[in-house]
Structure formats: structure tokens, C-alpha cells
N, CA, C and O atoms as CSV, one atom per row, in Angstrom:
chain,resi,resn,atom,element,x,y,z
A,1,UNK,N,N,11.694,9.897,16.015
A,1,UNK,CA,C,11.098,8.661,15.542
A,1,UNK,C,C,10.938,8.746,14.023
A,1,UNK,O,O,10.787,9.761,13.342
A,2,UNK,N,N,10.967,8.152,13.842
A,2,UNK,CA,C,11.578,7.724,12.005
A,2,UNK,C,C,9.959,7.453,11.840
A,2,UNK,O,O,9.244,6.951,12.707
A,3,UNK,N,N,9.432,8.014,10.193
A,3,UNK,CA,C,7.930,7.833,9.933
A,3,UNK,C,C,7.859,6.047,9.024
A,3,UNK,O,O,7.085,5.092,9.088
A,4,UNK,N,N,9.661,6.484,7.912
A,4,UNK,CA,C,8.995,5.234,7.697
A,4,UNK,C,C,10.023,3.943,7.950
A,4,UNK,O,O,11.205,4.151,7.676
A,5,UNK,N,N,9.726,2.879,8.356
A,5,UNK,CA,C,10.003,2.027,8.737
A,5,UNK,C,C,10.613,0.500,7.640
A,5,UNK,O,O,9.766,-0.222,7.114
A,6,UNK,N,N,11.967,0.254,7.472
A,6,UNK,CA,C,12.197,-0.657,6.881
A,6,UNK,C,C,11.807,-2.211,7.364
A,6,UNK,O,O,11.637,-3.146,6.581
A,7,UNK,N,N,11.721,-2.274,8.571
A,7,UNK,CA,C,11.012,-3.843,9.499
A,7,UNK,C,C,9.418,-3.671,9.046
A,7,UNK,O,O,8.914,-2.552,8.954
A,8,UNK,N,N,8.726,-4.814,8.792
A,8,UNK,CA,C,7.743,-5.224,8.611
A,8,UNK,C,C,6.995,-6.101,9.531
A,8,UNK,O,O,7.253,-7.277,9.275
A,9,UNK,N,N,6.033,-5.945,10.660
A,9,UNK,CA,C,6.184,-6.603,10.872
A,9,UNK,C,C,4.466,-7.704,10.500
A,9,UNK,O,O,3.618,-7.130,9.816
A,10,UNK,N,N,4.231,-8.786,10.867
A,10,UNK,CA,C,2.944,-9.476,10.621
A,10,UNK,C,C,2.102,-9.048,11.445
A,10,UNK,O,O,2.282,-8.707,12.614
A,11,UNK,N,N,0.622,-9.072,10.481
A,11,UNK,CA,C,-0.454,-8.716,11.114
A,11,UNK,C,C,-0.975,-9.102,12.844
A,11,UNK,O,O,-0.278,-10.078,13.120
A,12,UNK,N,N,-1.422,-8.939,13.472
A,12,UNK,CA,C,-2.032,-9.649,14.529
A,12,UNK,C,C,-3.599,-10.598,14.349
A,12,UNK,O,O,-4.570,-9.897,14.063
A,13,UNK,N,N,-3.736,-11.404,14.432
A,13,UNK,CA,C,-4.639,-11.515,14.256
A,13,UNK,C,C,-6.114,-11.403,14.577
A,13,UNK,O,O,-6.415,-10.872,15.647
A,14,UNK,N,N,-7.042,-11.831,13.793
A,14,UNK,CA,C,-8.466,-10.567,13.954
A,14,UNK,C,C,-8.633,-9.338,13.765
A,14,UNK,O,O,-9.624,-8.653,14.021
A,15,UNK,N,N,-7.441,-8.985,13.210
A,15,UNK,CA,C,-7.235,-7.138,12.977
A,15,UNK,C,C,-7.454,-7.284,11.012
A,15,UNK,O,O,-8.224,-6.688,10.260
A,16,UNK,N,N,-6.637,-8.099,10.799
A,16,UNK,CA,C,-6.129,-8.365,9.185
A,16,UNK,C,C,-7.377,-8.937,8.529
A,16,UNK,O,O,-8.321,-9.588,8.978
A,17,UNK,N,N,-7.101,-8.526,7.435
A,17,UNK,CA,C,-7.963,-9.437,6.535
A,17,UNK,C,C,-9.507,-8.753,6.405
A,17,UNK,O,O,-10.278,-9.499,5.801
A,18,UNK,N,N,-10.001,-7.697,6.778
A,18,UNK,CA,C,-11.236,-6.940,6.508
A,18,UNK,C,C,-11.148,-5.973,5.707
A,18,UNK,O,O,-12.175,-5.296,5.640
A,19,UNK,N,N,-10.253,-5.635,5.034
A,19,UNK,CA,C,-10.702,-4.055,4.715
A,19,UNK,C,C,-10.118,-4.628,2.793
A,19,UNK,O,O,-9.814,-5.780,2.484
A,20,UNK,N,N,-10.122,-3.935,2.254
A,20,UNK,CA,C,-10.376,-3.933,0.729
A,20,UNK,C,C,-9.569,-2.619,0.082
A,20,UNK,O,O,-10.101,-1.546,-0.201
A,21,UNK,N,N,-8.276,-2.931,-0.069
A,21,UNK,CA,C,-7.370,-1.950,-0.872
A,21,UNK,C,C,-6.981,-1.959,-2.164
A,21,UNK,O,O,-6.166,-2.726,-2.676
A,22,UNK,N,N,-7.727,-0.883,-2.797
A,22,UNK,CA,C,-7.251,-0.727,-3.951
A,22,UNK,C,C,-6.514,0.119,-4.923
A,22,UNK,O,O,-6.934,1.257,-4.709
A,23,UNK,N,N,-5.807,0.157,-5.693
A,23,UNK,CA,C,-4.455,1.193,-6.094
A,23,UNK,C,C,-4.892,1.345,-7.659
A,23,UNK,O,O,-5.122,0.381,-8.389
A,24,UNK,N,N,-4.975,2.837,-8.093
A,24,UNK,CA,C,-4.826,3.317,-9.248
A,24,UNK,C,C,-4.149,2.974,-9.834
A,24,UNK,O,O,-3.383,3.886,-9.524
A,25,UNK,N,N,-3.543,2.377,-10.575
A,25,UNK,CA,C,-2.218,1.718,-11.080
A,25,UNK,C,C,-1.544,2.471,-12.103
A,25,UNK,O,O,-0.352,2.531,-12.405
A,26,UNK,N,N,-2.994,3.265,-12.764
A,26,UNK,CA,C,-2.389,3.804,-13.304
A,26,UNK,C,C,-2.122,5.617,-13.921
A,26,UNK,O,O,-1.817,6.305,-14.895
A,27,UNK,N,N,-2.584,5.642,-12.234
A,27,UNK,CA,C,-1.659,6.998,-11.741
A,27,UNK,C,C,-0.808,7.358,-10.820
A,27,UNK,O,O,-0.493,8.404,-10.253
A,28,UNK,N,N,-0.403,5.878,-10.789
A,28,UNK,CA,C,0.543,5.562,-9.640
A,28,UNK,C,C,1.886,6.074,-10.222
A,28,UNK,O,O,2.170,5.826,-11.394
A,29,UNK,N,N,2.641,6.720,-9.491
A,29,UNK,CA,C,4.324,7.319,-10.036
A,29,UNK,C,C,5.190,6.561,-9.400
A,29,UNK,O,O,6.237,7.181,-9.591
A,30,UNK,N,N,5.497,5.502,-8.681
A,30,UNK,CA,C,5.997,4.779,-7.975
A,30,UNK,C,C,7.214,5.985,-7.107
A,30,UNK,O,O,8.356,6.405,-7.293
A,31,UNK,N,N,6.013,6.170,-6.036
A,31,UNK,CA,C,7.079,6.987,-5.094
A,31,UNK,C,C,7.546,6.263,-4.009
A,31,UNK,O,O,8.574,6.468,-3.364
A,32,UNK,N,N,6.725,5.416,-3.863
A,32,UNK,CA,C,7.091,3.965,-2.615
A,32,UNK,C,C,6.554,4.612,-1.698
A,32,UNK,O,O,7.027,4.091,-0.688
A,33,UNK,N,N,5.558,5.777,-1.231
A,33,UNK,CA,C,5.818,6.167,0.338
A,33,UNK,C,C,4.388,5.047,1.087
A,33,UNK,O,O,4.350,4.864,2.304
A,34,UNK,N,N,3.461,4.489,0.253
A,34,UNK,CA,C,3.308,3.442,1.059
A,34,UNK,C,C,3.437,2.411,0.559
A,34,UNK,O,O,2.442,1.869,0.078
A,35,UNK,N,N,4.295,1.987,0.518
A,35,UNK,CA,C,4.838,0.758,0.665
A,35,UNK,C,C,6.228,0.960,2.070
A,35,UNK,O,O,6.694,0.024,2.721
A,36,UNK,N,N,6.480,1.920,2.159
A,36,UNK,CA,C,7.453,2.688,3.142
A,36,UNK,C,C,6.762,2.745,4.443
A,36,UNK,O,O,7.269,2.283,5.465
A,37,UNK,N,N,5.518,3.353,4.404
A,37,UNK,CA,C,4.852,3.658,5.854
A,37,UNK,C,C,3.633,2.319,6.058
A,37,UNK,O,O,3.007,2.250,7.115
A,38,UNK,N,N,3.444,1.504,5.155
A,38,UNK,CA,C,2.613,0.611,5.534
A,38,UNK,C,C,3.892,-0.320,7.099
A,38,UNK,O,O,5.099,-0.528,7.226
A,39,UNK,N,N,2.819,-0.540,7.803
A,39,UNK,CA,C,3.786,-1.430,8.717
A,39,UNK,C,C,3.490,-2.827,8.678
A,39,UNK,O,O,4.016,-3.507,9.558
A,40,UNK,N,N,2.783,-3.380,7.870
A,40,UNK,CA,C,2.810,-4.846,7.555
A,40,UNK,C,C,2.910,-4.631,5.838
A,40,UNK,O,O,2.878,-3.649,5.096
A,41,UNK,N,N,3.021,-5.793,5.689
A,41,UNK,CA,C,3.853,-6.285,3.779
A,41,UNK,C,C,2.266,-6.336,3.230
A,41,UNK,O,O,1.471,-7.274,3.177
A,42,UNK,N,N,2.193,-5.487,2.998
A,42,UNK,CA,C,0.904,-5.288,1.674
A,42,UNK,C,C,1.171,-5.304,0.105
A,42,UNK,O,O,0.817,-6.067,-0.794
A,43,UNK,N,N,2.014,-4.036,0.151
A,43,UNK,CA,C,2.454,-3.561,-1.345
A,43,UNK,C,C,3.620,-4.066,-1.779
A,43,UNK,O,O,4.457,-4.346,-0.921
A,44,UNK,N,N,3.924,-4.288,-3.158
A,44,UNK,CA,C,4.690,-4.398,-4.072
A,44,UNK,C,C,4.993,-3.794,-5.173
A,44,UNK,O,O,3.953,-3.326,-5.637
A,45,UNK,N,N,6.486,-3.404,-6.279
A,45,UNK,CA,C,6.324,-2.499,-7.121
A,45,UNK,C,C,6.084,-3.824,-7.985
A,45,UNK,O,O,6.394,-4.988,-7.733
A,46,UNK,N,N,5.342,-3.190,-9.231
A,46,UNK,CA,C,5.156,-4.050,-10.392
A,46,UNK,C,C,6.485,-4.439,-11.139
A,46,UNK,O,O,7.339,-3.560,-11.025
A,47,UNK,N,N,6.823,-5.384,-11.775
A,47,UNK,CA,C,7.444,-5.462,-12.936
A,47,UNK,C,C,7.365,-5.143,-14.443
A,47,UNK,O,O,8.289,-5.214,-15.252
A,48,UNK,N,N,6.031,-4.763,-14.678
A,48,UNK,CA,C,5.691,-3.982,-15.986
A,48,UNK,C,C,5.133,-2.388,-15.973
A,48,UNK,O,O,4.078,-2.083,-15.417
A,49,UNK,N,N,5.850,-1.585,-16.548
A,49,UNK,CA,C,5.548,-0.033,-16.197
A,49,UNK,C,C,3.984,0.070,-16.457
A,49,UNK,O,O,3.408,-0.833,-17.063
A,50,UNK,N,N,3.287,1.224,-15.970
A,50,UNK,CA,C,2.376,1.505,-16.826
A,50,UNK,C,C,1.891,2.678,-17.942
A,50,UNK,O,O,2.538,2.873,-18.971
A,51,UNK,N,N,1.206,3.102,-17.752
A,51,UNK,CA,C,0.894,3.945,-18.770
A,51,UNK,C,C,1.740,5.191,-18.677
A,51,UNK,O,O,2.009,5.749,-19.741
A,52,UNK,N,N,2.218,5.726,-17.497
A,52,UNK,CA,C,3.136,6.676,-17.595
A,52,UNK,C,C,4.384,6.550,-17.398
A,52,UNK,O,O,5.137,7.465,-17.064
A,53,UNK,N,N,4.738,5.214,-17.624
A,53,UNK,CA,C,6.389,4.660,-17.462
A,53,UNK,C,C,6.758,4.269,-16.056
A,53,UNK,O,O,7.792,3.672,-15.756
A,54,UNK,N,N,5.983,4.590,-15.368
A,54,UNK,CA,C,6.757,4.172,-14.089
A,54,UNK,C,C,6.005,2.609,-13.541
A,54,UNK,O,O,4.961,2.189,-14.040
A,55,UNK,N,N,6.745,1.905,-12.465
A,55,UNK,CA,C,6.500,1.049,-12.108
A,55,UNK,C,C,5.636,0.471,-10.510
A,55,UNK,O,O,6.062,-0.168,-9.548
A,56,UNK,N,N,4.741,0.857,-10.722
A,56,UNK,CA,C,3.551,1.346,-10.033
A,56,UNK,C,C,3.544,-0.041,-9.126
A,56,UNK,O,O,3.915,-1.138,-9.544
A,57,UNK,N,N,2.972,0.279,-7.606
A,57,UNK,CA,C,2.642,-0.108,-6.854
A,57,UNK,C,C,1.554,-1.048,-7.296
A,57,UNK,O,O,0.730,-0.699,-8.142
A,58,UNK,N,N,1.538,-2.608,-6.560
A,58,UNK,CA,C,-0.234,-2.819,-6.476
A,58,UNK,C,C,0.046,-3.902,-5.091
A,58,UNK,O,O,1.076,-4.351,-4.589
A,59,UNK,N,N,-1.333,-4.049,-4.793
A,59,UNK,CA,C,-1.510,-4.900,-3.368
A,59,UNK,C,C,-1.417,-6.402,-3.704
A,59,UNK,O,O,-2.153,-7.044,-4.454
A,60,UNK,N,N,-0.470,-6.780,-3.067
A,60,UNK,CA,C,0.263,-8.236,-3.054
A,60,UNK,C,C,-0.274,-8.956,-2.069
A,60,UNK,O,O,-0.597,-10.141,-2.159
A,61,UNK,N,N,-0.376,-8.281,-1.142
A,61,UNK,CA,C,-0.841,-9.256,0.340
A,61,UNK,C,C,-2.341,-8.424,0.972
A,61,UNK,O,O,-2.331,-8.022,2.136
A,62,UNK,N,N,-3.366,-8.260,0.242
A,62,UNK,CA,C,-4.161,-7.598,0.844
A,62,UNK,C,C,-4.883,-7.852,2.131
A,62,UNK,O,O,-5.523,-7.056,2.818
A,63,UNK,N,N,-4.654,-9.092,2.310
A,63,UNK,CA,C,-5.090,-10.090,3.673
A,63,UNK,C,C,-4.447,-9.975,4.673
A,63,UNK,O,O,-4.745,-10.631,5.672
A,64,UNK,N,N,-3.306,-9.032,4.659
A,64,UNK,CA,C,-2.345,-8.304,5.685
A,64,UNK,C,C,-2.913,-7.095,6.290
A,64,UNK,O,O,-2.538,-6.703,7.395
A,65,UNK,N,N,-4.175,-6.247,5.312
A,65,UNK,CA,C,-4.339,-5.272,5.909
A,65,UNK,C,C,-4.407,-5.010,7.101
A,65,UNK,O,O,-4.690,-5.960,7.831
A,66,UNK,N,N,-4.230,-3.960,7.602
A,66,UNK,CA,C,-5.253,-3.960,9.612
A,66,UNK,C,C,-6.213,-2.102,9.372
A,66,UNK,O,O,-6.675,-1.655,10.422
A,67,UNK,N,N,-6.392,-1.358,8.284
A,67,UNK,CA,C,-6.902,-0.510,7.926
A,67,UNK,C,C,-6.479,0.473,8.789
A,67,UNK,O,O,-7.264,0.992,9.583
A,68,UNK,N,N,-4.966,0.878,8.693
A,68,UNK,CA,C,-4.709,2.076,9.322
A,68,UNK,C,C,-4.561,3.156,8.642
A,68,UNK,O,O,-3.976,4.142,9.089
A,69,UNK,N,N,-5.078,3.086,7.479
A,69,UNK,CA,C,-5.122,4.141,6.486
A,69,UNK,C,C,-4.158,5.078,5.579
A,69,UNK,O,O,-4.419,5.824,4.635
A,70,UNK,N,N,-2.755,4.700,6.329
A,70,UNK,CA,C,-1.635,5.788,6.169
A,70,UNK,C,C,-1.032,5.192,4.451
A,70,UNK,O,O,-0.188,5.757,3.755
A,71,UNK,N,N,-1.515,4.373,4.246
A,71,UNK,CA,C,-1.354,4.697,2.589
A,71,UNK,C,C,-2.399,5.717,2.241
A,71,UNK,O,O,-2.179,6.905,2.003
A,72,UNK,N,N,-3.003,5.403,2.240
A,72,UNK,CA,C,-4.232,6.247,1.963
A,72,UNK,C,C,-4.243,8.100,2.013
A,72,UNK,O,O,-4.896,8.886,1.326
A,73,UNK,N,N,-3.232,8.360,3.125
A,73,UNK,CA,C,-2.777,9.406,3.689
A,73,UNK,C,C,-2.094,10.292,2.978
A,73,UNK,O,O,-2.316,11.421,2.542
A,74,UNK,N,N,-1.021,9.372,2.951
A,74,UNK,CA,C,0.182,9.643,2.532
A,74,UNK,C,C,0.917,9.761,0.903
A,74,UNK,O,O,2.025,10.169,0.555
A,75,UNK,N,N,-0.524,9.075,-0.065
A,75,UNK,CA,C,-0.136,9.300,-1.639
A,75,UNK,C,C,-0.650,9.985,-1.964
A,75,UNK,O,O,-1.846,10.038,-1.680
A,76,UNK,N,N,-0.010,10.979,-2.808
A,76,UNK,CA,C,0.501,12.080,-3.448
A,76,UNK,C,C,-0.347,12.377,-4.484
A,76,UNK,O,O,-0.789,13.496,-4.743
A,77,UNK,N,N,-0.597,11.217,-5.153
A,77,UNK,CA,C,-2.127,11.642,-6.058
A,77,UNK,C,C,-2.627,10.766,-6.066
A,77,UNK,O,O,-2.697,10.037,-7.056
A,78,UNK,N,N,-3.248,10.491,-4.753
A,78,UNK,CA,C,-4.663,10.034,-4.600
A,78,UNK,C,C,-4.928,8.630,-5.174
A,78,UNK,O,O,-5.970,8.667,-5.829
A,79,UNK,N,N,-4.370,7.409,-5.170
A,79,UNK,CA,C,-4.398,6.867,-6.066
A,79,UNK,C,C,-4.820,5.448,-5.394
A,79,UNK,O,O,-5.343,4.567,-6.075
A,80,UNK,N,N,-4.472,5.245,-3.570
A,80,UNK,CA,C,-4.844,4.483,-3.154
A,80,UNK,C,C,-6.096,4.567,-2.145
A,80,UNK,O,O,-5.937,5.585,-1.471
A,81,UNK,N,N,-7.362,3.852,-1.750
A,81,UNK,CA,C,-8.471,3.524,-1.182
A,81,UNK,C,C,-8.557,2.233,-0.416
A,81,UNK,O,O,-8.083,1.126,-0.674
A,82,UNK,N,N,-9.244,2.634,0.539
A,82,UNK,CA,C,-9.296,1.293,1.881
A,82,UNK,C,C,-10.356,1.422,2.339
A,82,UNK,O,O,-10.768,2.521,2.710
A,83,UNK,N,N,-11.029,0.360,2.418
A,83,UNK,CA,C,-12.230,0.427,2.605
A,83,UNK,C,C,-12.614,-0.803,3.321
A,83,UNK,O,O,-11.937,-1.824,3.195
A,84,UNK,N,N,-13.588,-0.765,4.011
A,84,UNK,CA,C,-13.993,-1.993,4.861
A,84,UNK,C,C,-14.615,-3.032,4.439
A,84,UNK,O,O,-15.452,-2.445,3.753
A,85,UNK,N,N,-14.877,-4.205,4.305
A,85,UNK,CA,C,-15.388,-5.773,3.179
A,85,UNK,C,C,-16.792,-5.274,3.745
A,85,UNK,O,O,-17.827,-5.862,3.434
């Protein structure tokens, strides 16, 4: 079984829309791995680098969440948080 998943699919509802994600932006290295293992469309890469040149992740659809944490998990330095409203 493959961890990360190119299909996206939409939230269910009553699950989405509680929790509160937020991304370092700018210690973000744009490795994509969640935006890779999220399984609904949260994240996006930026179009303007940041402070360390790269083009860093931020939350596009945060109303997609369902708080399964695996961004949270899964970055590399620490850069994303989920938290409940």
C-alpha cells in the first residue's frame, strides 16, 4: 500500500472544518510530504519563495481539514500544527 496518495479525495461531512492548521512558512523547505500524505486538498506550494529560497507550503483549504494529523507527523522540521477551533 502506497503511503502517499495522488487522488484526493473530499471531506465527509461533520468531520471537516474544526481543527486550525498552521504552517511555518518560513521554515518550510518545500518537501511536499504533506501535501502528498494529506488525503483531502488542504495544502498548496506558494508562488513567492521565502526566506530560505524555497517555495513553501501554506493551507489553502483549511475547511477541508478532518484532523488526522499526518502532516503534522510527517514534516521534517516541525513546521506544521493542528489543532482543534
Amino acid at each position: 500500500m502506497a503511503l502517499f496518495k495522488t487522488e484526493k479525495k473530499p471531506p465527509r461531512a461533520g468531520i471537516a472544518g474544526k481543527w486550525d492548521v498552521v504552517i511555518g512558512e518560513d521554515m518550510c523547505k518545500a518537501c511536499g510530504f504533506c501535501l502528498n500524505v494529506c488525503p483531502v486538498p488542504v495544502f498548496e506550494y506558494r508562488t513567492v519563495p521565502n526566506k530560505l529560497g524555497w517555495f513553501p507550503m501554506y493551507v489553502k483549504h483549511e475547511e477541508h481539514c478532518i484532523g488526522c494529523m499526518l502532516c503534522y507527523q510527517i514534516c521534517p522540521d516541525f513546521c506544521i500544527d493542528v489543532a482543534a477551533k
